[in-house]
N, C-alpha and C positions, 0 to 999 in steps of 0.2 A: 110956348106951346105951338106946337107945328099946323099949317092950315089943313091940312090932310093927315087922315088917319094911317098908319104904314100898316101895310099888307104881309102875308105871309111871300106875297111877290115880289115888294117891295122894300122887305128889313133890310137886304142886304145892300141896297143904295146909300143907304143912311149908318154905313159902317163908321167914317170918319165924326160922325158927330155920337155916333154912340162911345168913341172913346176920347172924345173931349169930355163929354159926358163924366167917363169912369173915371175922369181925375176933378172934375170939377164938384162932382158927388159924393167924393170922399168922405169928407166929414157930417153930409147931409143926415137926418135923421133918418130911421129905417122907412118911416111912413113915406117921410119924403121922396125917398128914394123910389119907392114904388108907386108912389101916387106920379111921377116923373112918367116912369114909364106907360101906367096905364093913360092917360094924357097923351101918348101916341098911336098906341095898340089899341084904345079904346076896351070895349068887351072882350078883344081876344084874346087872351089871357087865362092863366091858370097855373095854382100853385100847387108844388108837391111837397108834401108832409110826409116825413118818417113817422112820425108821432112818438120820439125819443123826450120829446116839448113840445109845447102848441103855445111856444111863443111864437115863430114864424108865423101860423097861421093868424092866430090874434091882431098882428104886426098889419098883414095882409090883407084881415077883414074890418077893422079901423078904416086905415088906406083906402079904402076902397068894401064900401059894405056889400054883401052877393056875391064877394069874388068865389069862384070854383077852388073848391080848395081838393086836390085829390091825394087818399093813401093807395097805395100800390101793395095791394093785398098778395101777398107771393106765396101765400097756402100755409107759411111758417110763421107766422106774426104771434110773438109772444101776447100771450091773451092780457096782461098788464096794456100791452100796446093797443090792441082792440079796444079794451077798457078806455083807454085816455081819448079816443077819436069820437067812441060813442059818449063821453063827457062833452068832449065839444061841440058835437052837435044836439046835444041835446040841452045845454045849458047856457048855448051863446046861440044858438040859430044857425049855425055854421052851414053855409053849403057846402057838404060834405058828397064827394063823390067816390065811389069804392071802385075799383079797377083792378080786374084779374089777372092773372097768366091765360094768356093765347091755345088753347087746346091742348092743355097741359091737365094730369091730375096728379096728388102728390108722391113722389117715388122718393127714390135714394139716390138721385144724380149728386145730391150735396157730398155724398161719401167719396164718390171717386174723383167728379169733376167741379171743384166749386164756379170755377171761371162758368162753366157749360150754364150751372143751377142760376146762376148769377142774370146771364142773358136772358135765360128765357122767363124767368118770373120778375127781372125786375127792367132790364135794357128794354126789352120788345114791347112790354106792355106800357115803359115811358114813350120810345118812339113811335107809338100808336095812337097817345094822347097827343104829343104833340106835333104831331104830323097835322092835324085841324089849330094846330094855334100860334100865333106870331108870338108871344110873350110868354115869357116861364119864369116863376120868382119861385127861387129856391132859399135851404137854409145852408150852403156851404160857410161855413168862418175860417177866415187865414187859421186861428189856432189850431184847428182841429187835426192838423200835421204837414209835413213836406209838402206833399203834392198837393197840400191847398194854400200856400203860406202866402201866392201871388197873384190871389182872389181878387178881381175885380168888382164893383160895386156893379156896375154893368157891363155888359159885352154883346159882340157877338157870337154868338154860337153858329159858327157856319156850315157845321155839319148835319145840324137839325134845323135850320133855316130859323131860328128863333131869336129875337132878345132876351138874354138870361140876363138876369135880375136876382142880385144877391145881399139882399138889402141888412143883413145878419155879418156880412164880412169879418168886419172890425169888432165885434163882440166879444168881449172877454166870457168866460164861463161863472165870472163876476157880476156881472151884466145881466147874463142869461137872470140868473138867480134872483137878479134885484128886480127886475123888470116881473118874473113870475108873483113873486111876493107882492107888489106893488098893486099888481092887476088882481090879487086873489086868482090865479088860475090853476088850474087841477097840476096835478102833477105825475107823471109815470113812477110808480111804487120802486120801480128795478132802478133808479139813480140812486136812492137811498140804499140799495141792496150790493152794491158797489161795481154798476153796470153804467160806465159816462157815456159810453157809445152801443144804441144798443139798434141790433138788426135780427135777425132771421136767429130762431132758438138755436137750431143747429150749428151755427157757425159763431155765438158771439159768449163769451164766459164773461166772470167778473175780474175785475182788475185789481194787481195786490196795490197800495200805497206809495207812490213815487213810481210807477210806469206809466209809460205813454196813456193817454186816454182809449186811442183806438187798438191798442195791445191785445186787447179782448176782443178783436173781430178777426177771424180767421187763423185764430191761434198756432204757432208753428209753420205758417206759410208765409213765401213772400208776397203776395197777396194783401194788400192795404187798401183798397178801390173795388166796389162792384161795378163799375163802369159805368155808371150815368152819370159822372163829369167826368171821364177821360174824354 
């Protein structure tokens, strides 16, 4: 445990041992892994939830009980998804924080520009929150496709001056399942509905049997990322 707390000034001092760190945490537990990091970030910290699962967040509020948990309300949240956040907070204590789009109200930007829709309800209003916080524990999993397949357990984020924390990496969708069951936690109605990956109504359909998981987000584009971990 480090004698001083790292700062939003000072995460990026602390790069070379952040990624001793993401090999030495490898096979750490999730709790582990995030209790690691808040152990240097102290309170500043803060996670974000899809609310596809509230095992993340569960993960998170274990780890660390009061942690800020926030969804990123982007005006399209399938009400199933609403549903599961308002479960959480209401039946675990969740510090649940709700966060808007930036002086936006809801239009049809999704129809012509998804990239555009993308930023402004979900990019701007992450780099809003995490502009006040050194630590960001997310639920990115190597499986969840390519561009996440070399997911680290921790890093640094140098773009957003933060430690991300990804303490879900290594998670099978196996895992996922067993750990829900385990805990008795609620569950989002649309995985059974044959929705593995689920985000913004307008952009994510269900998935037929043997396609990708995320096949159902942005259907017929090349487009696989809303941009908060690119």
């Amino acid at each position: 445990m480090p004698t001083t707390t790292w700062t939003k000034a000072s995460v990026a001092l602390h790069a070379d041992e952040i990624a001793a760190a993401a090999s030495e945490l490898e096979h750490a537990t999730p709790v582990e892994i995030v209790r690691w990091a808040a152990d240097r970030v102290g309170n500043d910290i803060t996670v974000t939830c899809s609310f596809e699962d509230v095992v993340l967040a569960h993960v998170a509020a274990t780890a660390v009980p009061g942690i800020e948990i926030v969804m990123i309300d982007t005006q399209y949240l399938f009400a199933e998804t609403q549903w599961l956040a308002e479960e959480l907070r209401k039946n675990f204590d969740a510090n649940l924080r709700i966060v808007h789009p930036l002086h936006v109200t809801p239009d049809n930007l999704w129809q012509r520009d998804t990239e555009a829709c993308c930023n402004v309800r979900k990019v701007q209003p992450l780099n809003a929150v995490l502009s006040e916080k050194t630590g960001w524990v997310t639920g990115v999993r190597r499986i969840d496709g390519p561009t996440r397949a070399e997911t680290p357990v921790v890093s640094l984020d140098a773009v957003r001056n933060v430690l991300k924390i990804n303490p879900l990496a290594l998670y099978s969708d196996e895992e996922m399942e067993t750990y829900e069951f385990l805990h008795e936690l609620p569950r989002n109605p649309l995985k059974d509905r044959g929705y593995p990956s689920i985000g913004c109504w307008p952009c994510t359909k269900p998935v037929a049997e043997g396609e990708d998981k995320r096949a159902g987000r942005w259907a017929g584009q090349a487009k696989t990322e809303c941009g908060l971990h690119i």
